[in-house]
N, C-alpha and C positions, 0 to 999 in steps of 0.2 A: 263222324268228323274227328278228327287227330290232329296233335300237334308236332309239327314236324320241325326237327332242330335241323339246319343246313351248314354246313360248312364248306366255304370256297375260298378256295388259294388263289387269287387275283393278282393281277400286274397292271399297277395303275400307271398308266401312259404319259401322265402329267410328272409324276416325282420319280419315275422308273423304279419304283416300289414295290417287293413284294409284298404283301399283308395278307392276311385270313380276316375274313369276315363269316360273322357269325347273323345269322337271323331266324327269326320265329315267326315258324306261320302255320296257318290251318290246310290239313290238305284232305283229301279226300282218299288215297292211297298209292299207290304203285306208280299206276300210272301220270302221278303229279310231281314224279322225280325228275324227267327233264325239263319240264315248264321248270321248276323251282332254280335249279341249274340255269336254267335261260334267265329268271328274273334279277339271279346274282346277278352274274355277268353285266347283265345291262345296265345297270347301277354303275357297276365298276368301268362301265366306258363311258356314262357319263359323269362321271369324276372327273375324264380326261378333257371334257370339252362337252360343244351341242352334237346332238347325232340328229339324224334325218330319219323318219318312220321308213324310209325307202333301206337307208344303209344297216338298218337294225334287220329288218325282216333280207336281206343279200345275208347278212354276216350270220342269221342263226336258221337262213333257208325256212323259213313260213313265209306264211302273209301278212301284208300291212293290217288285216283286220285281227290276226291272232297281236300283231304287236302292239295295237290300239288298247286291247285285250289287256293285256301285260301289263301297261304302262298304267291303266287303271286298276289294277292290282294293286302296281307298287305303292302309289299314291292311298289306295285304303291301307296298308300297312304304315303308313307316316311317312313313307319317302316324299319328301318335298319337290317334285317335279315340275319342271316352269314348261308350259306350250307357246309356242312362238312362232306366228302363222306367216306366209309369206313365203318368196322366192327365195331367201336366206332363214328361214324358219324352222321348226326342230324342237329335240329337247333337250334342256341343259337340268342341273341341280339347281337348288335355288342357290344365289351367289355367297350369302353366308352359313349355308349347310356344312358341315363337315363328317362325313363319315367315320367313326372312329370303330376301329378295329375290331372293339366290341360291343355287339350292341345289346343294353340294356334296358328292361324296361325303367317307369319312371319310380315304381317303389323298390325297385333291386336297387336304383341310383340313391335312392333314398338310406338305402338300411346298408350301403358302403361307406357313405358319407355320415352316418352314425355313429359306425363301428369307429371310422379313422379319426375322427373328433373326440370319440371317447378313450380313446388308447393316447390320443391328444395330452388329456390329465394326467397322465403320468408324469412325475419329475424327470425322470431321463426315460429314453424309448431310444431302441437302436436305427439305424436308419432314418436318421430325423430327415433329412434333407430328403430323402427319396419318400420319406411320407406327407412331409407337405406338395410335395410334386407330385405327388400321385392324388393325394384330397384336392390342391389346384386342379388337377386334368378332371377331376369327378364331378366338382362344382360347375364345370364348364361345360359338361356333359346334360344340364338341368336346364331346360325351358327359362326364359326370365319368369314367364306368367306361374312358374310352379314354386321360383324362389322363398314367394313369402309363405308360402307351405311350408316348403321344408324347412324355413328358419322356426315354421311354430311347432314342426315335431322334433328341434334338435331340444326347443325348450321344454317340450311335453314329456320325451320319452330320455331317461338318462342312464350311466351306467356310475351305480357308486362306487366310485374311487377314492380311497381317502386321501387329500392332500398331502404330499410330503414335501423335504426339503431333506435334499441328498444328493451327493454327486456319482455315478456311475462310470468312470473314466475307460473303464477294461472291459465295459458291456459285447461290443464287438469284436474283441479280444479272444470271450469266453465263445462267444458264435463261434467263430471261424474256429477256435483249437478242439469244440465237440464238432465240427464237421468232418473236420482234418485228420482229427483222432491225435493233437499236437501235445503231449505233455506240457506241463507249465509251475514253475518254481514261484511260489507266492509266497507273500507276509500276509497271515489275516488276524484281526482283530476282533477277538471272540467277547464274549460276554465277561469271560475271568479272565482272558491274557492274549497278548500276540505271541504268535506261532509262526515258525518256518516251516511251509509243507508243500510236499509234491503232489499234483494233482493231477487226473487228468479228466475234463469236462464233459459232460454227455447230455445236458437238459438243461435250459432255462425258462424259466417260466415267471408270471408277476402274482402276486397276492396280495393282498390288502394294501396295496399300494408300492410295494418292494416289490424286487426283482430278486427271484433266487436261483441259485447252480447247483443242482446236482453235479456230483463229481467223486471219482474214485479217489483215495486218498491212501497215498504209500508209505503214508507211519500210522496211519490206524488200522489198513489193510481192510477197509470196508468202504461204502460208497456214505458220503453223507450229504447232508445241505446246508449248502453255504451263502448269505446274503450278501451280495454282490455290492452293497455300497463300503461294505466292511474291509473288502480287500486293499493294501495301503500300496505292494508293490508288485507286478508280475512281470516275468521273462520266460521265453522258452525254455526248456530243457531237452535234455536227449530220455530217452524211456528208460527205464531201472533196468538194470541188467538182470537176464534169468528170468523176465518176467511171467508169469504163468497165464495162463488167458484168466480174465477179468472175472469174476461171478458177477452175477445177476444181481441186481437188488431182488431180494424178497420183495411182494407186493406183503401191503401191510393186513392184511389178510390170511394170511401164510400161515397154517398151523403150528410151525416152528416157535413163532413171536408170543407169552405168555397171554394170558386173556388178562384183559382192565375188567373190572366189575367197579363200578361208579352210584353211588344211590343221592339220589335228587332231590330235593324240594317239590313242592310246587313251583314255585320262583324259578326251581335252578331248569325245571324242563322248559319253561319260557328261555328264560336265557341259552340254553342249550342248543335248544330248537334253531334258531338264530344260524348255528355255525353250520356250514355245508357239509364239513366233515363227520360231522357225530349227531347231526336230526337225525338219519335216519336207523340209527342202533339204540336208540329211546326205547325200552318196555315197557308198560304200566305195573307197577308196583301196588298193589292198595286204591286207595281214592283219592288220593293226595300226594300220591309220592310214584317215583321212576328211578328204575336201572337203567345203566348205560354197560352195555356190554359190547367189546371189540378187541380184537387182539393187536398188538401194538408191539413194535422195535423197542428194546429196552437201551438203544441207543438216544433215544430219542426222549426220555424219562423226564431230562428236565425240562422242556419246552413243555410237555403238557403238565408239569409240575408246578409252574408258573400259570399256565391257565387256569389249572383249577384254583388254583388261589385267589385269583379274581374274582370266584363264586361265592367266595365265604364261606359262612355256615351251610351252605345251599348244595354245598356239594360233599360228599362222604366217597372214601376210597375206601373200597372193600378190600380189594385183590390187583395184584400182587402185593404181597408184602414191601417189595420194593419202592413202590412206587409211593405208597402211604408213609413209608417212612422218611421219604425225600420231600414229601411236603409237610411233614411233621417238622422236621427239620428247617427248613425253609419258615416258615410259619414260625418257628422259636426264634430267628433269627431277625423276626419282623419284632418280635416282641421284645427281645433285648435291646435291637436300637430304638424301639420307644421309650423304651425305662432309661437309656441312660439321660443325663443332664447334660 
């Protein structure tokens, strides 16, 4: 026994529709290709109305007892079908059935309505409107009797998002100009200073509760990342003239990019462990202590120059030179504006 995925492009009689419906059933092999085919279809003509056991077995040429057959099939798969006996008798959908285009099981509706609630917590999310519209059509897609289910696995099962408070005005902006491949003339608001720069967008993606852009950058002439609540103003622009086709980002992996050597605590590989990016470049060091080895963008220097400073004493920069010296730095600069009055 197998499970057989069906796909049928249907014309429902009722709304002059065409739709695809999908369904899942067990079949037995080859030979259960046009029954399955037949089982669509008769779904999709009672969408349109009641049919007659007589007009079903005319329209797919068997017998009344193979369509008997059938009709008890559909019904063990969940189709709600009404029998209604009599000289005007037949069978209809049940009257508030709706077939919706896709059909899912009840924990695939489950782990949709998860996802779209947890993406929910975000301060901005692009496509707000079309994702309440889309979590509306999901919920509606759930049994009532299963409601209070799922309302106890939205409470059981969560996704951490940190809270934020932020506005993302250009979110949609930055979509469409990496779909389009649209250059774009920005003001952004860095850590040390606003900047005028031309960009052009290629990934967005969210982390710890922020939404960030990758994007090529035509006065650095490299690709960087940009936190997208930070941007103040954007307008299109025309592309740089001359321009040479784009390089790649290195992946941060890339033999080119120096090696980090990091030495640990015990504390700091607890806290370490923690981050998704660098659990898994942990060494053992001794009985008590851990290297962190990984090669790293030396564009990138001060963001993790600021994380490790978070660590404290718990974290030690071996290597590069650079990179130790930016938090030595950074780290004196903590310590003079403590001393002043």
């Amino acid at each position: 026994m197998s499970v057989r995925v069906l796909c049928h492009l249907g014309f429902d009689e009722m709304s002059g529709a065409s739709r695809y419906y999908i369904f899942f059933a067990e079949t037995g092999g080859s030979n259960e290709v046009n029954r399955m085919d037949r089982l669509t279809a008769i779904v999709l003509l009672l969408q349109g109305g009641r049919r007659t056991a007589g007009e079903l077995a005319r329209r797919f040429e068997v017998s009344k007892r193979t369509v008997f057959r059938d009709i008890e099939a559909l019904c063990e798969m969940g189709i709600p079908i009404v029998t209604e006996v009599g000289i005007h008798g037949g069978y209809t959908l049940m009257a508030d059935y709706s077939l919706s285009p896709l059909q899912l099981t009840f924990h695939e509706t489950m782990l949709l309505r998860l996802a779209l609630s947890s993406i929910s917590l975000l301060a901005q999310t692009p496509f707000k409107q079309e994702r309440e519209s889309l979590l509306a059509k999901v919920q509606a897609l759930i049994p009532p009797r299963h409601k209070p289910e799922t309302d106890q696995l939205l409470q059981t099962v969560q996704f951490n998002i940190p809270a934020r408070s932020y506005a993302t005005p250009f979110i949609e902006r930055f979509i469409e100009s990496a779909r389009t491949q649209q250059w774009l003339r920005v003001t952004y608001r860095s850590q040390q200073r606003t900047s005028q720069q031309t960009i052009l967008p290629r990934r967005l993606f969210s982390s710890g509760g922020f939404w960030y852009c990758e994007a090529y950058s035509q006065e650095h002439q490299e690709e960087r990342t940009y936190r997208v609540d930070r941007f103040v103003a954007v307008s299109a622009t025309r592309a740089p003239e001359h321009q040479t086709p784009l390089p790649s980002r290195l992946p941060y992996k890339h033999p080119s990019h120096p090696e980090v050597r990091i030495r640990l605590s015990a504390r700091g590989i607890l806290l370490m462990e923690r981050n998704p990016y660098f659990s898994d470049a942990i060494q053992p060091l001794g009985e008590e202590e851990g290297l962190l080895c990984f090669r790293w963008p030396p564009a990138e220097n001060d963001w993790l120059a600021r994380l490790l400073l978070s660590f404290g004493p718990d974290a030690e920069v071996l290597a590069p030179p650079s990179l130790r010296d930016l938090v030595r730095e950074m780290a004196q600069e903590i310590v003079e504006r403590h001393y002043q009055q």
